[in-house]
N, C-alpha and C positions, 0 to 999 in steps of 0.2 A: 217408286220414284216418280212416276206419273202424276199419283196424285198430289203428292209433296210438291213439285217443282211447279203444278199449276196455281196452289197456294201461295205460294212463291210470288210468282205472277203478279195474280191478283192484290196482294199486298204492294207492288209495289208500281200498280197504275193506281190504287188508290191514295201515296205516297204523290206521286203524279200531278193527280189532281187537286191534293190538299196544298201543295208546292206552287199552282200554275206550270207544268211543267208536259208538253203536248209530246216531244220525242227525248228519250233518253239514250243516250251512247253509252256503252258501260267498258270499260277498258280491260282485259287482263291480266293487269301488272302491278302494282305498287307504287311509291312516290319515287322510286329509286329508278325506275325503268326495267326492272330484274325480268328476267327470260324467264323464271322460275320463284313466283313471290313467297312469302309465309302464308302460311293459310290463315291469317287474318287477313287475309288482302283480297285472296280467289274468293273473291262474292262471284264476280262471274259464271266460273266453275257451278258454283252452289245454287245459282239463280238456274241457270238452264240443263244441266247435269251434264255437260259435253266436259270431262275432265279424267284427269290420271293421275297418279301419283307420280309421274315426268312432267306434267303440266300440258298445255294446250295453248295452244297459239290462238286467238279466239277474241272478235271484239263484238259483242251484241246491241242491239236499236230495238227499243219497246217502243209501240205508238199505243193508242186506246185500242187498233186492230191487229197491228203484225207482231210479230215478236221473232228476230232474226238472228243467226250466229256467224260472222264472214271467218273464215278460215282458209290456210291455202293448201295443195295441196297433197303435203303431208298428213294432211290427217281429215282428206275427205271421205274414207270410209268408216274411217270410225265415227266423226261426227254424225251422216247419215246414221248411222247405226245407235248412237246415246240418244241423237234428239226426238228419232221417234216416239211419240206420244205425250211427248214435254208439253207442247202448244207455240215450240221454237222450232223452226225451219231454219238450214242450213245455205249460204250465201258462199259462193264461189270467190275468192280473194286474188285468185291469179289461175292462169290456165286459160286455154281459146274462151270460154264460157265466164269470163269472170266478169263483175258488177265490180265498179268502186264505190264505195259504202256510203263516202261522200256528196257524189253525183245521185246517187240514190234519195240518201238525204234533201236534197234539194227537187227533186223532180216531186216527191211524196209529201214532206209539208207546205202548206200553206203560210204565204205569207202572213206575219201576223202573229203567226204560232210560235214556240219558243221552243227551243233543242235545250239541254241540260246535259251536263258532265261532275261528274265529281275532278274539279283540277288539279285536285291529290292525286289522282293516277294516272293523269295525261300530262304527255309532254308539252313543254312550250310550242315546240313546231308542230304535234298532230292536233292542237289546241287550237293555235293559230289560223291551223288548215281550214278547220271545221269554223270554227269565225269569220275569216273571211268570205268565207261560197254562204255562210247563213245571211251577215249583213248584205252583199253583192245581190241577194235573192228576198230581200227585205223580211229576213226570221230573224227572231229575237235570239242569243245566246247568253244562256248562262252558266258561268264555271263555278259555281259554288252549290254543286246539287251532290252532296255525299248519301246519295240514295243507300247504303248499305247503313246507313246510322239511323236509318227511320225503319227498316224492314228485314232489320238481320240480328236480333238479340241475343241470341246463340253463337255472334261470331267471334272466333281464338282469341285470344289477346293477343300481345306482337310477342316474339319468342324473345329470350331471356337467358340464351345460353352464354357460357362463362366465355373469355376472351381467351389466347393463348400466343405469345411471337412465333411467328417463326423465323428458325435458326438464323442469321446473318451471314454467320460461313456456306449455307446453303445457298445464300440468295445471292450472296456477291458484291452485294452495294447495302450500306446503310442509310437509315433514316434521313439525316444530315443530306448526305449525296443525295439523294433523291430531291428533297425540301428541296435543295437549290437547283437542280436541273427541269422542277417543275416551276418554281419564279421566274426563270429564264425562259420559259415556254409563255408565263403568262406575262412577262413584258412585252413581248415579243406581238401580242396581239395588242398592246398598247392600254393595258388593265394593269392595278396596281394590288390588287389580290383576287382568289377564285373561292369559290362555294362548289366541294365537290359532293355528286347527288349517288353518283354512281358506284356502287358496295364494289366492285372487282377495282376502283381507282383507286379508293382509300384505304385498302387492302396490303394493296402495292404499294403505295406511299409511307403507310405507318407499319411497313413487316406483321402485321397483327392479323390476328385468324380466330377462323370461329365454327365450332363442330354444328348443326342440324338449323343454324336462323333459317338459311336456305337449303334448301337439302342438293346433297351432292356438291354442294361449293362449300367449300372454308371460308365464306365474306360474313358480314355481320353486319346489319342493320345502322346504318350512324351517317352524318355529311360530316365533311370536313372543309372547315376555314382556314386559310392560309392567307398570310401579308408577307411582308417585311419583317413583324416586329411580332407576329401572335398567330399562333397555329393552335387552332380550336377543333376538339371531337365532339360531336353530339351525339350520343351514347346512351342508352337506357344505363346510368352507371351502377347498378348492381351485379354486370357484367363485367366488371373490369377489377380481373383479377390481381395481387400484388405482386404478383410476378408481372403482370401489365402493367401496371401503374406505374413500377421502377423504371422499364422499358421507357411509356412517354415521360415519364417525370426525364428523364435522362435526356430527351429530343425538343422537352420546353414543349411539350404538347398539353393543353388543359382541357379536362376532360370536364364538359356541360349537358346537361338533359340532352335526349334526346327531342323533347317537344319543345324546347325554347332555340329551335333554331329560328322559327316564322318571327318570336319577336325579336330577336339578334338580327335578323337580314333587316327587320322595317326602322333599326335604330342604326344602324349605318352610315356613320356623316355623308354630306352630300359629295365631297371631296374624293370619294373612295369611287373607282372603277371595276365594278365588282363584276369577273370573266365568269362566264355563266355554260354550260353545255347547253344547248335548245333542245336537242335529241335523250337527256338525259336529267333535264332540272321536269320536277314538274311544274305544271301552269303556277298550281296553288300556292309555290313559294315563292315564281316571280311576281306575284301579286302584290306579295308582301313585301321587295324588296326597295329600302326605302332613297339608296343609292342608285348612281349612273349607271348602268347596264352594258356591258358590253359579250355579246353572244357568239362565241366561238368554243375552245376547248379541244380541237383535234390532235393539237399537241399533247396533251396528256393525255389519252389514251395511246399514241404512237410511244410515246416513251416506253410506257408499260407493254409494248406488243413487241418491243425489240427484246431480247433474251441476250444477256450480257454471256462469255464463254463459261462465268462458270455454271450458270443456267443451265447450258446448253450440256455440257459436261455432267450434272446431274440430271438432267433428262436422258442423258442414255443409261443411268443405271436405275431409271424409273422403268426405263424400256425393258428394262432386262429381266428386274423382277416381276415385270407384267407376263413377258414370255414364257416365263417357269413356271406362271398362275395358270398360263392358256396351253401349255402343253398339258399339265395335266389334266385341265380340262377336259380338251377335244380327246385327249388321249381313252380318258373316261366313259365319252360319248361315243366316240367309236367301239370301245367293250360292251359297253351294257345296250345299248340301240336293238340289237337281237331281242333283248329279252320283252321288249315293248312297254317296257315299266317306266320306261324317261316320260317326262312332260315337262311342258315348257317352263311354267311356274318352279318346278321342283330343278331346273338346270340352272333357271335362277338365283335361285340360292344355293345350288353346290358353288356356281364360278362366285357370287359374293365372299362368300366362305373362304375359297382356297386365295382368294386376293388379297383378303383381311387377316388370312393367316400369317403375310409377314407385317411386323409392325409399324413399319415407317407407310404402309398404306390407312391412311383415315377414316376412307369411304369408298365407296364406287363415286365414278364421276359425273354418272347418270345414270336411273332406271333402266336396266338390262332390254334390250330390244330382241328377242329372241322368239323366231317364226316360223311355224313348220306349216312349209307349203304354202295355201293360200292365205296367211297367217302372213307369215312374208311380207307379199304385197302389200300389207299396211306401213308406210314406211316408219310411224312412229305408234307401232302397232306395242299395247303393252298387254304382257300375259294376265289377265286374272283368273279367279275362282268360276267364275262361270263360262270366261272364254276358253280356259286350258284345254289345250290341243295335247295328246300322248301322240311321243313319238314312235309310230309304226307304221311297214309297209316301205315304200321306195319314193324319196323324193330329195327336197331340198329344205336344208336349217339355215338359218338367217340368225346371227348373234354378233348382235352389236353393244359394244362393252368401255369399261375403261375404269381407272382408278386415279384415286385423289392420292398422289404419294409426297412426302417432305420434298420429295428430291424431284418432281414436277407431276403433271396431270397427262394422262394416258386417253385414247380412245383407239378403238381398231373395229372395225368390223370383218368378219370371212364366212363367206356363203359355204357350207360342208354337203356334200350327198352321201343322205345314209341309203345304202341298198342299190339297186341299179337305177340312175337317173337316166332321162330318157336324151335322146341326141339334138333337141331344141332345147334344154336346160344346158346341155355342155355348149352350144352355139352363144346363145345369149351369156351363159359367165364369159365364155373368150372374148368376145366382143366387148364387153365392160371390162375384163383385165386389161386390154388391149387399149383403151384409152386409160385406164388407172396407170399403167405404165408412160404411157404417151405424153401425161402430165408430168410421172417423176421426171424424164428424162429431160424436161424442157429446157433451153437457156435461154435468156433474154437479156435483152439491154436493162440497166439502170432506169428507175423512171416509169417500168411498166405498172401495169395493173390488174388484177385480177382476171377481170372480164376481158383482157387481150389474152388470155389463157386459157380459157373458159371450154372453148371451141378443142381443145386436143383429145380433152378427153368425152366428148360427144361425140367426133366425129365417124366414130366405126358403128357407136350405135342411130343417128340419125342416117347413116349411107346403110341401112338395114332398114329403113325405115321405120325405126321406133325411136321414143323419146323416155328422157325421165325432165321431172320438171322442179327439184330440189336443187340446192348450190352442189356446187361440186366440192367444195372445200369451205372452212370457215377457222378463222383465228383461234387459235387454242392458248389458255394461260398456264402459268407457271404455280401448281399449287392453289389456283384458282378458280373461274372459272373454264369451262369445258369447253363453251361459244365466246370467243373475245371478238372485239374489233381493234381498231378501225378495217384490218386487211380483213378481202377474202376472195374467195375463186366463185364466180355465179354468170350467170348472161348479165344480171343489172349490173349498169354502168356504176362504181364505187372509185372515186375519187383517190383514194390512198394508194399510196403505192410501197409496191413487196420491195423490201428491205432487208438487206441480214439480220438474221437474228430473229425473224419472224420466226413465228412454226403456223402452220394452217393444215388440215384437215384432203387428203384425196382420196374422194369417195362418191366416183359415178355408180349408177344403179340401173336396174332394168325391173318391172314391176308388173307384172303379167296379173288383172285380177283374175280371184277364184283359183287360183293353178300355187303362180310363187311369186318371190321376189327376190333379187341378188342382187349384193353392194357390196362393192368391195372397198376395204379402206384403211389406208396408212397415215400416220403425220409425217410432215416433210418440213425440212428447216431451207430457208431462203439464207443462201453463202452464198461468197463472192467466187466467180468462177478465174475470170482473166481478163486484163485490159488491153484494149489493141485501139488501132488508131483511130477507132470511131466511140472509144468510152468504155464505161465499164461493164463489163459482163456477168450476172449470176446463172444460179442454176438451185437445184433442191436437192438436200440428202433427204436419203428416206432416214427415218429414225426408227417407226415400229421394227418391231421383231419377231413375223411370224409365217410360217411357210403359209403357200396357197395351196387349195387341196389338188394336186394334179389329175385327178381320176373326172375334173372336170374341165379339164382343160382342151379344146379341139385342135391340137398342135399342129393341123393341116392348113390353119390360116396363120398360125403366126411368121414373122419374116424371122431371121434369122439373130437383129437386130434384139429381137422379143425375148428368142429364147436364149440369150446370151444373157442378156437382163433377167430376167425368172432364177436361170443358174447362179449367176453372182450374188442375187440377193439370196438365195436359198442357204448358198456356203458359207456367205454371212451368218446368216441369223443360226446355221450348225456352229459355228466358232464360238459367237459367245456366248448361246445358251446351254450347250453342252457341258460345261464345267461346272456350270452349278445344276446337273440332272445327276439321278443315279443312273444305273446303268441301264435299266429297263427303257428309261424315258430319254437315255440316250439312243439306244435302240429303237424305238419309234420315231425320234424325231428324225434320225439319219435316214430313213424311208422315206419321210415325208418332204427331204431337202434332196434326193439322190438327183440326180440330172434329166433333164427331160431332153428330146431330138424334134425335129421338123422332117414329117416324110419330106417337105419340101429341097429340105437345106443338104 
């Protein structure tokens, strides 16, 4: 890999040069903004080798001398660890130590010199960003440097998988309802149709779904144009199955290449006020577009992040069949753990297995996160062939999971001790349950925000004086993807506020390198609680369904409070998983839900 990715390299500072082109920015992601691109997109990945098959967060700067990868840090030890020998050094993106990639940018070229982007894979606003600190510092920029088309002849073509609906009675709202509660959104910003860029918006919009474009989501590759009068996909259309076709044929949706979007936006009469996302279009197509511009769009992803009831209703029988995947999982783990034959890779694929064994699950919802011991502490740590850790001896497992079901999208993580863990592993799990709980319980006025929440669940582990420095929670979709927005739970300040109908992600962590790591983590749905004379009140149900292991739990710090909460959810999650267990997996799970005490209480 070494030598390959210096090849790599050097192909593409001579690219560089034959370009005029003195700094290149190389993006991570696709035109779409996806968290998780096709692998015709991760040049990146392929230029520097810092990659996974979950993807990597990851934005690189070639000059004639550096060659850098800013990452934050979820995945600073991996990175250290791929780019060694690359000829790419690894850039802090957040943390006390962190560099803005920007300011960077500007301190190291010379005026004069020219930065380059492909504006196919950069947003309007991080386009923008990097334009104005170039001109402001007198560098030339240009958005038209698709470096991966001079120096990558090997690279996938876009994937091609067949389209599918899904269900209407699952979802709860059709085609039609949508189209018009998204026109009301985009009048409302004072635009008279939208260009959507982003695969989880048009997802949701047209009911339509698609197995491996992206892996782990069900979206597919296409934008969608929307007016008054003509609602356009752009679509590689040998994907569009006749069972799809009927679908849009029925919604007045017409179906156009997907490459002739760039000349559709530039023939747009001047007339038309075409709503644009900035965080989600890229530069390369507002380039093209030949209409008024107007840059907003928060309303339609808000639309899409509220879960109508009967959403919400099918996401707890997503929960449920998830539960009977991970009983007998952990059930599994805890049998065979003695014999020291487990590893992490191979637990991999038992929990895929027994998830995809019922059929209304499509996929996993992401690469299995699964850590044994200092493995752990990687928080987006992925097993492979040369990393696989066996699990033996006495420590902690880290397995963070979830599934793609018809009936909504799943994620949970639970830290398990095989063997005797030692009394600073049960301290640090309590202390992180202790805020994981701290968040379920919260209530809040109407109107909040993530980040005025942020703080519940740190605060037992920074009064320990340790930190994690990942969000706490992040919006989860319906059948889609696994990371949504607009909502989420973090320190950065995020404007959107939690909503009914939301679901988000609660999952503080503690990450000890070389030793472990522990996360623990539920989805929570944002309901209305009660109104009283100062407004309206919510609060969060939990939705997953699965015990925590009590053998690590230090019951001498919890308040009473704690363990009343721990109990009720436990006899929960016995109620409704129990009926669909046989009797064995009844029996384990009734141990693992039995009642916990407080010497204190």
């Amino acid at each position: 890999m070494e030598k390959v990715n210096k090849e790599y390299l050097a192909r593409l500072r001579k690219a560089m040069k034959e370009h005029g082109i003195d700094a290149v920015v190389i993006s991570g992601t696709d035109p779409h903004q996806s968290e998780l691109p096709p692998m015709h997109w991760r040049g990146r990945e392929w230029l520097t080798g810092f990659a996974s098959e979950n993807g990597t967060n990851g934005t690189a700067v070639v000059t004639d001398k550096d060659a850098l990868v800013w990452t934050d840090s979820r995945y600073f030890i991996q990175a250290q660890q791929q780019l060694a020998g690359t000829g790419f050094s690894m850039m802090k993106e957040d943390g006390p130590d962190a560099t803005d990639l920007i300011d960077w940018l500007v301190e190291h070229i010379d005026a004069g010199k020219t930065v380059g982007i492909d504006g196919m894979t950069f947003s309007v606003s991080y386009a923008q960003r990097i334009e104005q600190e170039c001109n402001d510092n007198g560098i030339k920029f240009n958005s038209d440097f698709p470096q991966f088309d001079y120096i990558y002849p090997e690279r996938p073509g876009r994937p091609l998988n067949p389209l599918f609906v899904h269900d209407e009675k699952i979802v709860g709202q059709d085609v039609d309802s949508k189209m018009g509660d998204l026109m009301t959104e985009v009048k409302a910003e004072l635009a008279n149709s939208v260009l959507i860029s982003s695969l989880d918006d048009i997802a949701w919009a047209t009911n339509v779904r698609a197995t491996n474009d992206i892996l782990y989501s069900p979206i597919f590759v296409s934008y969608l144009y929307v007016d008054d009068s003509r609602r356009i996909l752009f679509v590689d259309v040998e994907k569009v199955t006749e069972e799809v076709k009927k679908h849009l044929d029925k919604y007045h949706i017409e179906v156009k290449p997907y490459d002739s979007v760039l000349e559709f936006v530039s023939t747009l009469p001047k007339v038309n006020r075409l709503l644009l996302d900035p965080a989600k279009t890229a530069r390369g197509v507002y380039d093209k577009v030949g209409c008024t511009t107007v840059f907003g769009g928060a309303g339609v992803a808000r639309l899409k992040s509220i879960k109508n009831s009967t959403m919400l209703q099918n996401i707890d029988i997503a929960m449920e069949k998830d539960g009977v995947a991970l009983v007998k999982f952990f059930k599994y783990v805890e049998e065979k753990a003695p014999s020291g034959k487990l590893t992490e890779v191979g637990l991999g694929k038992i929990l895929r297995d027994l998830r995809l064994a019922d059929p209304s699950c499509v996929d996993e919802s992401f690469h299995p996160i699964i850590g044994w011991n200092a493995h752990g502490a990687i928080v987006h740590y992925e097993a492979t062939a040369e990393t696989d850790f066996t699990i033996e001896g006495d420590g902690l497992l880290l397995v963070d999971s979830g599934g793609q079901y018809t009936f909504g999208t799943t994620d949970i993580t639970r830290t398990v001790a095989i063997g005797n863990p030692t009394d600073e592993m049960k301290h640090d799990f309590t202390i992180v349950l202790k805020g994981h709980i701290a968040l379920a319980c919260a209530k809040f006025p109407e109107g909040t925000r993530g980040a005025q929440l942020d703080v519940l669940a740190r605060q037992f582990i920074w009064a320990d004086g340790k930190a994690y420095y990942h969000g706490t929670g992040h919006g989860v979709g319906f059948f889609i993807n696994c990371h949504e927005g607009p909502q989420n739970i973090r320190l950065n300040e995020n404007p959107a506020r939690l909503e009914p109908g939301m679901v988000t992600s609660d999952e503080p962590g503690l990450y000890i390198e070389d030793k472990y790591g522990i996360r623990t983590e539920n989805l929570i749905a944002v309901e209305k609680w009660k109104t009283t004379d100062f407004g309206e009140f919510f609060r969060f149900k939990t939705l997953t369904l699965f015990p925590y292991d009590k053998t690590l739990i230090e019951t001498s710090i919890l308040s009473q409070q704690e363990v009343d909460w721990i109990n009720d959810y436990h006899r929960k999650v016995y109620a409704r998983l129990a009926p669909l267990l046989n009797e064995e997996e009844k029996t384990w799970l009734a141990q693992k839900t039995s009642p916990i005490s407080s010497p204190n209480c």
